[in-house]
ZARO-906998 format. One record per residue: residue in one letter; z, x, y of N, C-alpha, C in turn. Coordinates in steps of 0.001 Angstrom, whole numbers, plus 500000, padded with zeros to 6 digits. Example, Ala and Ser with C-alpha at 12.3 -4.5 7.8 and 13.67 -1.06 7.14 Angstrom:
BEGIN
A507800513190494310507800512300495500507800513200496700S507080512850497750507140513670498940507870512900500030
***
This chain:
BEGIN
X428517907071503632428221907503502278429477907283501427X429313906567500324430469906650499570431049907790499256X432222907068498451432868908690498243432339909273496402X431139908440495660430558908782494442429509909495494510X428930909447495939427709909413495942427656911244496885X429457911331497537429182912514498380429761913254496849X430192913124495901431169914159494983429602914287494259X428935913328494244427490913670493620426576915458493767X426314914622495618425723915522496279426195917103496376X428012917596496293428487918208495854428278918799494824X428240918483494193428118918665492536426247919331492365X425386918761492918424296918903492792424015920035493607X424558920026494640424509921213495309425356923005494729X425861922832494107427234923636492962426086923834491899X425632923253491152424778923434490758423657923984490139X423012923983491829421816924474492124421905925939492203X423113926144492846423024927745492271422629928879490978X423278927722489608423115928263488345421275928193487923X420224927439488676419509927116488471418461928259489627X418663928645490975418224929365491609418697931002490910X420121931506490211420271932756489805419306932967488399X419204931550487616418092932007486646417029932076486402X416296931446487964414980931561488525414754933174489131X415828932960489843415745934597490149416230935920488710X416565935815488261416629936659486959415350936582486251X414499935510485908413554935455485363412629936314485581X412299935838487358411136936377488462411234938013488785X412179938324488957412767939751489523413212940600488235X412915941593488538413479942958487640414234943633488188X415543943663487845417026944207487755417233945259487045X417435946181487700418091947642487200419697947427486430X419579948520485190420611948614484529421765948670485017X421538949710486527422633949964487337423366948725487972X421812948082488309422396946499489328423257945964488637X422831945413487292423619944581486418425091945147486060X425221946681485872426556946935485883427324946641486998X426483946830488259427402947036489394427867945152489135X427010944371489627427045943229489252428725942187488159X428432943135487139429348942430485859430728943338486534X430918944984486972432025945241487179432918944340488542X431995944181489085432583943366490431433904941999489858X432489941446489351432916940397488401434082940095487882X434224941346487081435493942086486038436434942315487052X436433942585488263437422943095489108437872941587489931X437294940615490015437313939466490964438354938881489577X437873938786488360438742938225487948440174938135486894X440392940022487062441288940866486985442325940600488291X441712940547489603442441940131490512443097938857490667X442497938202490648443056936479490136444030935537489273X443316937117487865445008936682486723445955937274487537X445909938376488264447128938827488720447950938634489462X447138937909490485447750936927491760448148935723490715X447536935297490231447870933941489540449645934277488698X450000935407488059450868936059487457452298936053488170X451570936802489422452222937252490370453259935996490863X453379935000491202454085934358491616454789933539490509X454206933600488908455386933354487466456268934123487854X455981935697487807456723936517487409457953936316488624X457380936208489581458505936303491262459539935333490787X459392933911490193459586932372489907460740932805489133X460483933641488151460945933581486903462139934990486666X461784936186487176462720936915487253462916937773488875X462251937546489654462782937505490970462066938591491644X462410939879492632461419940351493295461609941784492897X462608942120491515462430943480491120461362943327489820X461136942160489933459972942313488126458580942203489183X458499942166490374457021941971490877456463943326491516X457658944170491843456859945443493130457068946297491966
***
């Protein structure tokens, strides 16, 4: 398989997810609660991420008393 044809299949497969969560949102009824629990997770996955992402400027840049 080439290598256009596997970044394809990738891609199509990546996807398919955004297309199965709004099939399922459509079909299914979701509690207020779900959806919070849902979006806070969310909020926390990518609260964690700037911070790790941060985390090693800050180490870079002023050393290991600006990180703990």
């Amino acid at each position: 398989m080439s290598k256009w044809m596997e970044a394809g299949l990738w891609g199509l497969v990546s996807g398919s997810a955004l297309v199965l969560g709004s099939l399922a949102a459509y079909y299914l009824t979701i509690t207020q609660k779900t959806i919070a629990f849902i979006m806070a997770f969310g909020a926390g996955v990518l609260i964690s991420a700037l911070s790790f992402e941060l985390m090693d400027v800050a180490y870079n840049q002023a050393g290991i008393a600006a990180t703990t």
